[in-house]
C-alpha positions in Angstrom: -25.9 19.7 7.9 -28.7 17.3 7.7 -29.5 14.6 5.0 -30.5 16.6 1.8 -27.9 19.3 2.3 -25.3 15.9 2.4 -26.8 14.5 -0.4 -27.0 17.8 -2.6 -23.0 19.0 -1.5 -22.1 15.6 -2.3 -23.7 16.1 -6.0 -22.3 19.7 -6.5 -18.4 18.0 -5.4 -19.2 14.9 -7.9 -20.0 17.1 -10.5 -16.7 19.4 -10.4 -14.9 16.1 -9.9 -16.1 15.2 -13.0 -15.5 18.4 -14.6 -11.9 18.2 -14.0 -12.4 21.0 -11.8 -10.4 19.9 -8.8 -6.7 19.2 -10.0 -5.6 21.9 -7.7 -8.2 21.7 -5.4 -8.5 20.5 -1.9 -11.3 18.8 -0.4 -11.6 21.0 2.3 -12.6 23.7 -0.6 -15.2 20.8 -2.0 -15.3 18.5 0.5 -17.0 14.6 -0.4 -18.5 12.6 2.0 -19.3 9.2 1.4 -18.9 6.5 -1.2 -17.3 6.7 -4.4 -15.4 4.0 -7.1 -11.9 3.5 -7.4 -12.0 2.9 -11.1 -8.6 4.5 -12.4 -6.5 1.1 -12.0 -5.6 -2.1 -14.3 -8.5 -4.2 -12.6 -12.4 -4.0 -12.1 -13.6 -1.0 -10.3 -14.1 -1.4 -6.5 -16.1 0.9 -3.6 -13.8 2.7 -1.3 -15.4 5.4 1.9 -14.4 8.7 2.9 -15.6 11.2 5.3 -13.3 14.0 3.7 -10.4 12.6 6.4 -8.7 10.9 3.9 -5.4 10.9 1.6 -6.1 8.4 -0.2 -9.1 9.9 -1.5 -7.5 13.0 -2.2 -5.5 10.9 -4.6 -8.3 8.8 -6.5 -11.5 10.7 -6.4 -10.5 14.1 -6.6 -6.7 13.6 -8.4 -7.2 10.8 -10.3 -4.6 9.4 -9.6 -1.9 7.1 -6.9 1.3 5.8 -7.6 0.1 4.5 -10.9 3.9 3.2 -12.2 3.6 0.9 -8.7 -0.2 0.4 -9.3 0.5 -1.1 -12.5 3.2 -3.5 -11.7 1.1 -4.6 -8.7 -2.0 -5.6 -11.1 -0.3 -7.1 -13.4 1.7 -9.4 -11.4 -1.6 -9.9 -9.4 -3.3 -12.0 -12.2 -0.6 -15.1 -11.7 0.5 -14.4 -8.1 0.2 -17.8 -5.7 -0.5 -15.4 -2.5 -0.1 -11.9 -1.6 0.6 -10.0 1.2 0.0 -6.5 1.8 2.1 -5.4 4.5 1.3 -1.5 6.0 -2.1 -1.7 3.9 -3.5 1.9 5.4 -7.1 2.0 4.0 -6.3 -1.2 1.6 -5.6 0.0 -2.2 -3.5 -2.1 -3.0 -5.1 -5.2 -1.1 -8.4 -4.0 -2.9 -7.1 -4.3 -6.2 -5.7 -7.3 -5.9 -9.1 -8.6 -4.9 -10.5 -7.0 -7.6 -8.3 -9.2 -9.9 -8.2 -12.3 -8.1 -11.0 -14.0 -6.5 -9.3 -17.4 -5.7 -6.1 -16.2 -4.1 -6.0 -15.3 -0.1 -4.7 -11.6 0.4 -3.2 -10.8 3.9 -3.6 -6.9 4.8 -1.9 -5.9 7.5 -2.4 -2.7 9.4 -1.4 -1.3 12.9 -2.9 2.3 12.2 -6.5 1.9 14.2 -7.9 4.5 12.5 -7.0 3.3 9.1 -7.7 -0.5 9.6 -11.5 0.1 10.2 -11.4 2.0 7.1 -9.7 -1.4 6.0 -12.1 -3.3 6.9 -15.0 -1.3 5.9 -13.8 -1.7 2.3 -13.6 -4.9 2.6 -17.2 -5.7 3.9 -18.7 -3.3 1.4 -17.5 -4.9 -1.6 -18.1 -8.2 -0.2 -14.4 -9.2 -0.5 -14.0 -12.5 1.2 -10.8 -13.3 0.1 -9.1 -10.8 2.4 -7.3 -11.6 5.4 -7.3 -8.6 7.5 -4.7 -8.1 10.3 -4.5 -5.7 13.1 -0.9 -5.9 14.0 2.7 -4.1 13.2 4.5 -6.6 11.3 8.3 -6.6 13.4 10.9 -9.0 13.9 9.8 -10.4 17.5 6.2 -11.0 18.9 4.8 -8.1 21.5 3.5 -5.1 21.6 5.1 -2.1 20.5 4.5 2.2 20.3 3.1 3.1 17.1 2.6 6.9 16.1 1.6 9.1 13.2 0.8 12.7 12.5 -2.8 13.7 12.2 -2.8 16.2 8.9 -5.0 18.9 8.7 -8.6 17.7 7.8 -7.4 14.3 7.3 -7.5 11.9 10.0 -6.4 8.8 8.8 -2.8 9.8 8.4 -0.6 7.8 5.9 2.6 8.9 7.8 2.5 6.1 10.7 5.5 4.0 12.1 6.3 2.1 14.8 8.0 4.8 17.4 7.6 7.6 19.2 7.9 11.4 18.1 6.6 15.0 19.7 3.3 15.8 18.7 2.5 12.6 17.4 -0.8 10.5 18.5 0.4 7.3 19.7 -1.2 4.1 20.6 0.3 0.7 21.7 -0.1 -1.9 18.6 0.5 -5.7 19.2 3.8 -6.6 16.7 4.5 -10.1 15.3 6.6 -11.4 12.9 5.8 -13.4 9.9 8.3 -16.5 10.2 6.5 -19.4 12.2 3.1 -18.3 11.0 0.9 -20.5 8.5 0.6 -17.3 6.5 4.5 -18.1 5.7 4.1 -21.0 4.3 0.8 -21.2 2.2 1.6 -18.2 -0.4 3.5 -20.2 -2.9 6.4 -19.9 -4.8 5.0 -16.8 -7.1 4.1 -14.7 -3.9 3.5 -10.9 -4.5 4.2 -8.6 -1.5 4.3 -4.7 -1.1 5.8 -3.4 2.0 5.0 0.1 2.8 5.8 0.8 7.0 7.0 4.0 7.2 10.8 3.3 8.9 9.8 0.0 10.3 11.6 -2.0 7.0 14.3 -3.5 8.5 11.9 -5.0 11.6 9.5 -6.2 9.3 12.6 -7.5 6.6 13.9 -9.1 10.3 10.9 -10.9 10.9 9.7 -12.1 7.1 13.1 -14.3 6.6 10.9 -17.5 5.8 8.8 -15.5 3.7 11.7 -13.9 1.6 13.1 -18.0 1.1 10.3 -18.3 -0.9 11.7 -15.2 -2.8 8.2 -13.2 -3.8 7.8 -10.0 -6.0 8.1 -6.9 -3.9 7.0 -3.6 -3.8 9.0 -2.0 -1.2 8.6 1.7 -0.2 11.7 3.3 2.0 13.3 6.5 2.6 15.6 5.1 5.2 19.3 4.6 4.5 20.5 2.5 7.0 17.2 0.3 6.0 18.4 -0.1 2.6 22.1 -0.6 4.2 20.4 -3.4 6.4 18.0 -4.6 3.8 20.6 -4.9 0.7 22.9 -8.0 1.9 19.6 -10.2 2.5 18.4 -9.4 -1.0 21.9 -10.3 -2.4 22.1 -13.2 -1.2 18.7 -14.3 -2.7 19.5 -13.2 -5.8 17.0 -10.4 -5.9 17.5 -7.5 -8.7 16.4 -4.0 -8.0 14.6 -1.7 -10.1 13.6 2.0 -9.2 9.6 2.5 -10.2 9.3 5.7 -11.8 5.4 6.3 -11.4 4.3 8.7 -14.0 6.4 7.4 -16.7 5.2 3.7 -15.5 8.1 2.6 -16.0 11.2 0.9 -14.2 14.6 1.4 -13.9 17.9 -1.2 -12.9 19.8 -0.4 -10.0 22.6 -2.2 -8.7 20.9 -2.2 -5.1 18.1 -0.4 -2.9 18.6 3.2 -2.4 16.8 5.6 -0.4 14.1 7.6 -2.2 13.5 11.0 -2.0 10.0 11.9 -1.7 10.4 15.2 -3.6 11.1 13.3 -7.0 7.3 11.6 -6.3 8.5 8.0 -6.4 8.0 6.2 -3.8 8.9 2.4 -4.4 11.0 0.0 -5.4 10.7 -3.3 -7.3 12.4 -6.5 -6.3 12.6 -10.0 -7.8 14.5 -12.8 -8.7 13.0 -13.3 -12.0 13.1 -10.1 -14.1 12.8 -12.3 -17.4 9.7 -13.8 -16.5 8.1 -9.9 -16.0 9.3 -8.2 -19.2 6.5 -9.2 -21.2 3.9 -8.6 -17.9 5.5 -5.2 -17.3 6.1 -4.5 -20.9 8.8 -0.9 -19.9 11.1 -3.2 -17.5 14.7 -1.9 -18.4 17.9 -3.9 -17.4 
């Protein structure tokens, strides 16, 4: 396919995008290759890449839509946040946003994937995001190096199933891994820190090695579908005083708990929110139940 054939496939995909015509398609069946605005969240609009390889595009260009109950509370919370960390960032969504919103506040993306950090930091050089800190390192309880894996899905390169580990017929690389406690990054994001944590099994190695910055007892987004991560997980959040609340997505909404639980990926929510100060957010978040 040279240039103009690019150029006019690209035009025929925009213009069924924009039709509404690709709810339940694929983009193998129309595929898009090349730039395109993320403009479906709570901040300014920002440029994100894809050369039909991946998920996250799937999601915003051709769905219209990602995690928009965890979008929302991430946005928000952005606007007054005294540092943020964005801790298994993939191709950078949520770090993006967050830049989007906040021009005078550092952002820390971390990433082990290799594929999906260079689509990191592409984003990040493209919309001339200075603010963002990009690192290329598994965030784990110890300093070294450690296997890191992930599925390649069909058509879709950069994979968002990655984790620290091994597994048959996963692609594996070796990542460098280093905690967060001892770092400068630690103690420079204030005492209204917001932090997502999204690392696919590795929660309680990253919760291990982040006890300096949970003292400082940030918001957090956490996704998990680990038990014995939530087992591990739950007695350090209790003793900081954290509440729990289950982010239902497409109601944009969230729910109390009495701890973290396990989600099931079925029901299509992913995350969890945590934080000490649920009174501060009820206003910000506006459908916070207690």
């Amino acid at each position: 396919m040279d240039l103009e054939q690019l150029k006019a496939a690209n035009a025929r995909a925009l213009k069924a995008i924009e039709a509404g015509g690709l709810v339940t398609a694929s983009a193998t069946q129309i595929p898009y290759y090349g730039f395109y605005d993320a403009n479906i969240f709570e901040c300014p609009p920002f440029v994100m890449f894809t050369a039909n390889d991946c998920p996250r595009a799937a999601n915003i260009l051709y769905e219209r839509e990602f995690e928009p109950g965890s979008m929302q509370i991430w946005c928000r919370l952005a606007k007054t946040a005294s540092g943020i960390l964005d801790i298994g960032a993939h191709v950078g969504v949520y770090s993006l946003a967050a830049a989007a919103i906040r021009k005078d506040v550092k952002i820390h993306a971390f990433e082990p994937n290799p594929h999906a950090y260079t689509r990191l930091r592409m984003h990040i050089q493209v919309n001339e995001f200075r603010n963002i800190v990009e690192h290329w390192f598994a965030v784990s309880r110890e300093d070294g190096i450690a296997p890191f894996s992930w599925v390649r899905k069909p058509n879709q390169q950069i994979s968002s199933g990655g984790g620290l580990g091994r597994g048959a017929g996963r692609e594996e690389i070796i990542v460098p891994a280093h905690k967060l406690d001892g770092t400068q990054i630690a103690s420079t994001i204030g005492d209204r820190a917001l932090v997502k944590v999204d690392v696919e099994g590795g929660e309680i190695l990253a919760f291990q090695g982040m006890s300096e910055v949970l003292a400082r007892k940030p918001d957090i987004l956490l996704e998990t579908f680990n038990s014995a991560a939530c087992d591990a997980i739950n007695p350090l959040l209790s003793a900081l005083g954290y509440k729990v609340y289950a982010v239902l997505e497409r109601e944009r909404k969230v729910v109390r708990q009495d701890k973290l639980y396990a989600c099931t990926p079925a029901s299509g929510n992913f995350n969890q929110f945590l934080t000490v100060r649920p009174e501060d957010h009820i206003a910000v978040l506006a459908d916070i139940s207690s």
